[in-house]
Phi, psi and omega in degrees: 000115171329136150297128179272028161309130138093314175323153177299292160281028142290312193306270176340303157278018142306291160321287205292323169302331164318281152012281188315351209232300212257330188233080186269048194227280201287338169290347163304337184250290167357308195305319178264041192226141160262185178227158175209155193268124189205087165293005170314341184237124206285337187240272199210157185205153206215122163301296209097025189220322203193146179256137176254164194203139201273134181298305178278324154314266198335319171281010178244009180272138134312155176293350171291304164301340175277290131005313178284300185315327174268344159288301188290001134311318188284337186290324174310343184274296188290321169307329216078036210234110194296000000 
């Protein structure tokens, strides 16, 4: 079995614990949302059920950027803003 170490949805679930540590207001929202792996989407995309995120974009972001990028999903959840 392949390590999810060093992988693109290691990366990803980092943020989110960042999120868990640092920002508990959005991770609390973060938390009822799932995530999927996609290339269906060119950045990041948001259902309002799961946020998906392009594998390959997700590696040319810093953990920050990424930690923003799932916030500015969840706000799209939270506004109601498709």
């Amino acid at each position: 079995m392949p390590s999810k170490q060093g992988s693109v949805a290691a990366k990803f679930d980092k943020a989110k614990v960042s999120l868990l540590v640092h920002h508990p207001f959005w991770a609390t929202l973060m938390l009822r949302l799932g995530s999927v792996e996609t290339d269906k989407v060119k950045t990041f995309g948001i259902n309002g059920r799961e946020i998906a995120y392009n594998p390959e974009y997700l590696k040319t972001l810093t953990q920050e950027q990424i930690v923003g990028s799932i916030v500015h999903m969840i706000s799209h959840c939270m506004l109601m803003h498709p």
